[in-house]
C-alpha positions in Angstrom: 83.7 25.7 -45.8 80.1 24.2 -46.8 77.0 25.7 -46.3 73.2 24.4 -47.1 70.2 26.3 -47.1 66.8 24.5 -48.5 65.1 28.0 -49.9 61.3 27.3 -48.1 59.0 25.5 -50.8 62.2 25.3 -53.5 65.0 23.8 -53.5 68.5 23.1 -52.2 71.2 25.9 -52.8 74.3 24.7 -51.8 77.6 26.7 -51.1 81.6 25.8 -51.3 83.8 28.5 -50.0 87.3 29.2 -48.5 87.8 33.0 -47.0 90.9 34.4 -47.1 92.1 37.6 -45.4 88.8 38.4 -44.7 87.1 37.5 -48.2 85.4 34.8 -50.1 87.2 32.6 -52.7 86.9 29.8 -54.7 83.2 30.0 -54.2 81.1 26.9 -55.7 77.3 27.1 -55.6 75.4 24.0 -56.6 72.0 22.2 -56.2 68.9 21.0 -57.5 67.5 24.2 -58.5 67.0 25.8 -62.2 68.8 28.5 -63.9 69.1 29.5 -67.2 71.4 30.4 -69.3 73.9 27.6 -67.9 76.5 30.1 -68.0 74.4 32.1 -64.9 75.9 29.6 -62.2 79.8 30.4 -63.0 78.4 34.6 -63.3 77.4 33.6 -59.8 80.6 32.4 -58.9 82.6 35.0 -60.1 80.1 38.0 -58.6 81.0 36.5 -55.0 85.0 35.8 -55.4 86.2 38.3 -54.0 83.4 39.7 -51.8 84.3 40.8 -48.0 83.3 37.5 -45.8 82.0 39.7 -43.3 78.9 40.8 -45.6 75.1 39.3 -44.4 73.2 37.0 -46.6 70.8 40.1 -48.3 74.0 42.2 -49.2 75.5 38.7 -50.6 72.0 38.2 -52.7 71.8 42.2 -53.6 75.4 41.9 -55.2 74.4 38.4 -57.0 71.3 39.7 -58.0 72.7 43.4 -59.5 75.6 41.4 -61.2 73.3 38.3 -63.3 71.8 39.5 -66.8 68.8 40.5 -66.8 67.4 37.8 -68.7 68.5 35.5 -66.2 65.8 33.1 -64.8 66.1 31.3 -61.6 63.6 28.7 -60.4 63.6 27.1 -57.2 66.9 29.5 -55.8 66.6 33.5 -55.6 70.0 35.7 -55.0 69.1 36.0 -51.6 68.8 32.0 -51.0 72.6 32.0 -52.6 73.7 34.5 -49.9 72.3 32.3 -47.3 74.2 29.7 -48.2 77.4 31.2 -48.0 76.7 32.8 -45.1 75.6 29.2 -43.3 79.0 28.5 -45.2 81.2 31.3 -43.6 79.7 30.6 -40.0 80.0 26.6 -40.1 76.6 26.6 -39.7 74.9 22.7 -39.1 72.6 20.9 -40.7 69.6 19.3 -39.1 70.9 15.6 -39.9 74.2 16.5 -38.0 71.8 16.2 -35.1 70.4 13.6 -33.3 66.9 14.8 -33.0 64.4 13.6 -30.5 60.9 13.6 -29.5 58.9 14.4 -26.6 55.1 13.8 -26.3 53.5 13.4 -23.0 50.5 13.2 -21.4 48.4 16.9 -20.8 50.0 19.2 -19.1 48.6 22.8 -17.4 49.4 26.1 -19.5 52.3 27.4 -17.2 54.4 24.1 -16.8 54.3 24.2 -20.9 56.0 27.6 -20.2 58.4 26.8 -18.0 59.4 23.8 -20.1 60.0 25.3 -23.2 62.6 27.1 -20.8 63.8 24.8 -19.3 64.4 22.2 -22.4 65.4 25.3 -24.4 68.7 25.8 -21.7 69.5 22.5 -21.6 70.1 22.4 -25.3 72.0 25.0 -25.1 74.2 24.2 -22.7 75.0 20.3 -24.5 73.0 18.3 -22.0 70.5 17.5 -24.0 70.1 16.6 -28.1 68.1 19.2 -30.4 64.2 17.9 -29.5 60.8 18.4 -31.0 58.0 18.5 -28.5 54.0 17.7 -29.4 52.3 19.4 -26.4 49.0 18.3 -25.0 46.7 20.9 -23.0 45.5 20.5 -19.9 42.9 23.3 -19.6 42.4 25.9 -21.7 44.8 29.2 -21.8 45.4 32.3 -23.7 49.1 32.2 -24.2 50.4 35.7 -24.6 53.6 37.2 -26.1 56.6 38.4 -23.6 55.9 41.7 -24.7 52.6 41.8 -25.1 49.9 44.2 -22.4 47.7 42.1 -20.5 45.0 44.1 -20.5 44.9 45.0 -23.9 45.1 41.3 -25.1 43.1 39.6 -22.7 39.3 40.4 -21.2 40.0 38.9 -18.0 36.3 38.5 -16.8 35.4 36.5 -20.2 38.3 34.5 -19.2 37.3 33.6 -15.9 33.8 33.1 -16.8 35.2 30.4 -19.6 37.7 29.0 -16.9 40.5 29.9 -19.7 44.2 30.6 -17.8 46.1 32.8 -19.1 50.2 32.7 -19.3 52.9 34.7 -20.8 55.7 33.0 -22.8 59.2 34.1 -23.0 58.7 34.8 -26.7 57.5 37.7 -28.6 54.3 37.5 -30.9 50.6 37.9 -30.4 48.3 35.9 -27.8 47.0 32.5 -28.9 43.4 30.8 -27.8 43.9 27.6 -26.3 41.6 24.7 -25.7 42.4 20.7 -25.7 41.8 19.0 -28.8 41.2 22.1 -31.0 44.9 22.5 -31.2 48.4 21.4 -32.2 51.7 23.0 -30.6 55.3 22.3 -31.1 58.2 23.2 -29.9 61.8 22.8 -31.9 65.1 23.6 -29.6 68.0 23.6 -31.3 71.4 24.7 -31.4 71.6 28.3 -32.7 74.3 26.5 -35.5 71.5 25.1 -37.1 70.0 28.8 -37.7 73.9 30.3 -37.6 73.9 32.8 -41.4 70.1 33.7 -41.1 68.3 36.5 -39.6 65.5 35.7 -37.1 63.2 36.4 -40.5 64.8 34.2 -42.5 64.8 31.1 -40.1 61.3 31.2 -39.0 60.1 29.5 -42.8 63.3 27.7 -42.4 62.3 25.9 -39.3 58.7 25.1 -40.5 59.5 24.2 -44.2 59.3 20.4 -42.9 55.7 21.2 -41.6 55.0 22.9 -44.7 55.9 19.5 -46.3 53.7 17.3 -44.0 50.6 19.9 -44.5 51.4 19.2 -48.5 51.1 15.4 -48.2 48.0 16.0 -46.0 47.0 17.7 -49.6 47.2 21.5 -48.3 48.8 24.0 -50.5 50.5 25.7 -47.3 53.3 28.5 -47.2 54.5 31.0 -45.2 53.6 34.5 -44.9 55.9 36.7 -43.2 57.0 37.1 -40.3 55.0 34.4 -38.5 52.0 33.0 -40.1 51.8 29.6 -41.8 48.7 30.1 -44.2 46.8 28.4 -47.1 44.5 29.9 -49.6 41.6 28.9 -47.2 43.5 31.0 -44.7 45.6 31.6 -42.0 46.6 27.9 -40.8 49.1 28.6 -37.4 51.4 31.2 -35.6 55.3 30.4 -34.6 57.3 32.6 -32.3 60.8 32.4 -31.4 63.5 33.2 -28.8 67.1 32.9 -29.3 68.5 32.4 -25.5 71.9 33.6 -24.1 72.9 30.1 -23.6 73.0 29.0 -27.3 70.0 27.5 -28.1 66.7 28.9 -30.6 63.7 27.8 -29.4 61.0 27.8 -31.8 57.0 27.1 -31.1 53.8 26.8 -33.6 50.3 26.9 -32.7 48.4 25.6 -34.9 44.0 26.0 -35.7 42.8 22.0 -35.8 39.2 23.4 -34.9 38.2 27.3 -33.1 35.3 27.7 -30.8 35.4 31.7 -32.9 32.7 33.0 -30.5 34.5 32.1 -27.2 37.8 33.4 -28.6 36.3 36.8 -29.5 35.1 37.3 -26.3 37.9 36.4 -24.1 40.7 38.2 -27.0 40.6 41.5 -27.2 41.3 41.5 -31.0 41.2 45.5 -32.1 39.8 46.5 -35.7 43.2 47.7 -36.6 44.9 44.2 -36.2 42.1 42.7 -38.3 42.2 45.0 -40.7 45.9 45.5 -41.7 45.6 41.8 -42.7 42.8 42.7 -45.4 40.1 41.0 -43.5 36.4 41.7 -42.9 35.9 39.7 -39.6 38.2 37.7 -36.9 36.7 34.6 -37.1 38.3 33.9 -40.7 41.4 35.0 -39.7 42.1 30.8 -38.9 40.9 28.3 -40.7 41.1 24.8 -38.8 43.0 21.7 -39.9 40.0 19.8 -39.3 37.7 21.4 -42.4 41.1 21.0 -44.8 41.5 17.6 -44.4 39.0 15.5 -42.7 41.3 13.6 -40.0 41.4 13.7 -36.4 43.6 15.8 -34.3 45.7 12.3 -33.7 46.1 11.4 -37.1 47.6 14.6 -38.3 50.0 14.8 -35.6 51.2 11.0 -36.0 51.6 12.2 -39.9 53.3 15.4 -38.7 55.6 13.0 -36.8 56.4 10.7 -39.3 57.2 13.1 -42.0 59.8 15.1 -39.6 61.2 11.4 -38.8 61.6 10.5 -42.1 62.9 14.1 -43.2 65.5 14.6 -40.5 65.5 11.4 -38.0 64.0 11.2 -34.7 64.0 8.9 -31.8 61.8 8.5 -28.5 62.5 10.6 -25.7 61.0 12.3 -22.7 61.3 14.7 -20.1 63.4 14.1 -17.3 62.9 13.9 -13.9 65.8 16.6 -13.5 63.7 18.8 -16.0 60.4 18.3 -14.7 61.8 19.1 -11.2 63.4 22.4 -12.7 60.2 23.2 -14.7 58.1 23.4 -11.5 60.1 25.9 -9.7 60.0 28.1 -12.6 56.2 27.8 -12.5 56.8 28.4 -8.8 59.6 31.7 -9.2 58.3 33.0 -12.7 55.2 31.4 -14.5 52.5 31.3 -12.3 53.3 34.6 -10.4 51.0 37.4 -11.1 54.4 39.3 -11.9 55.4 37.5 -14.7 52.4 37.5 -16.0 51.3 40.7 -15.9 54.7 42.2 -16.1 52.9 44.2 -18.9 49.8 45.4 -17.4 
């Protein structure tokens, strides 16, 4: 069995491993990591022979990690990373180049048919009919997109919304609300097969899925990393938001929003953003809680997504695609059923 995990701003760990009657052996970790004294890799090797198959990736890394010297130095790879690795191993997890990836991005579209497509594209990876994509959305109108389980109410001050003509939708995944308005920012949308995140916890795969954005943000010359659980930040500050949802039919999808430039004063009026969330992330004020792409680098929206595009190509492959008619026809009766009714949306007053 062969697993790879590329540990999130480090490097490749990569595991070699046959389970029999229910535990690991002949275990063979490798990569392009650091470790010193040489003789650490084999201590690796022999802490996991042996170990019950069964075991998660932070019981693997606590048993690596409690068995290495204590002088042991590991750059690049942590205990934990090596655990992932077997785990992806154990579960025959995939690889993002065993997919063929494509790409949809298509003209502006209003807030709720976004909704209903990440659905609806979401399903129809899981059920085979379409390959793993990656979606660039464009806005219609603005929106305040808030999480599945989030209270309307509390999130959103629906006169300041109406007065800015800002709709407001619920997604089917968890997180906090996100203030949208065209041009001011960049969403994506991954859906893959749940192989590709099979050995990791939800925690664990969120940096996992963005460590390619993390490495077009670095050639756009932004220290960026992540900050768990959802946050993709740089010392400037807080850069995006992700939020996921693993669906019954076998598919993860994954979306970022990310800050290109913030009208501050319109988003404070129209989210409710309580002291208590501002200040159990160390911050004076709410509007330096996100920093715009467009102050870090100095390019237009267009250019950094066309470099954001590239870099995944290159990275991981990535063809042309689109929505199809099928889809599209399936996306608008779930705006019709689910999200544009005032049920869905408010299903938490």
């Amino acid at each position: 069995m062969h697993g790879e995990y590329k540990v999130p701003g480090g490097k490749l760990v990569v595991a070699d491993v046959d389970v029999v009657d229910g535990l690991l052996r002949n275990p063979r970790i490798s990569g392009d990591f650091f470790l010193e004294p040489d003789e650490a890799l084999e201590r690796i090797d022999r802490i996991l022979d042996g170990l019950p198959a069964g075991l998660d990736a932070k019981a693997i890394g606590a048993r690596v990690e409690a068995g290495l010297p204590r002088d042991t130095v590991m750059l690049g790879i942590t205990a934990e990373a090596v655990g992932i690795a077997v785990r992806r191993a154990v579960t025959r997890a995939s690889d993002w180049r065993d997919h063929d990836w494509r790409l949809i991005h298509e003209p502006p579209q209003e807030p709720a048919l976004h909704m209903a497509l990440d659905q609806v594209l979401a399903e129809e990876v899981g059920a085979g009919r379409r390959p793993p994509t990656l979606r660039v959305w464009e806005w219609a109108s603005p929106a305040v997109v808030i999480g599945s389980f989030q209270s309307l109410r509390n999130e959103v001050d629906a006169e300041a919304a109406e007065r800015h003509g800002v709709n407001v939708v619920r997604r089917i995944s968890g997180g906090g609300a996100m203030f949208i308005e065209p041009g001011n920012t960049i969403t994506y949308s991954l859906y893959a097969p749940e192989t590709l995140v099979a050995g990791m916890s939800f925690a664990e795969s969120y940096a996992f899925l963005d460590d390619w954005v993390l490495g077009a943000l670095g050639e756009l010359g932004i220290r960026a990393w992540y900050q768990p659980l959802n946050d993709i930040t740089s010392d400037q500050g807080k850069i995006a938001g992700a939020a996921q949802k693993r669906l019954a039919a076998g598919a993860v999808l994954h979306h970022v929003t990310m800050a290109y430039d913030i009208d501050a004063e319109k988003m404070l009026q129209v989210l409710r953003i309580g002291r208590e969330k501002i200040s159990d992330k160390g911050i004076a004020s709410a509007v330096k809680r996100v920093d715009p792409l467009r102050r870090q680098t100095g390019l237009a929206r267009e250019d950094i997504i066309d470099r954001m595009i590239q870099h995944f190509r290159t990275r991981y492959g990535l063809a042309e695609g689109h929505v199809t008619e099928d889809e599209l026809r399936l996306a608008h009766k779930y705006v019709g059923d689910k999200f544009g009714t005032p049920e869905w949306t408010a299903r938490v007053p």
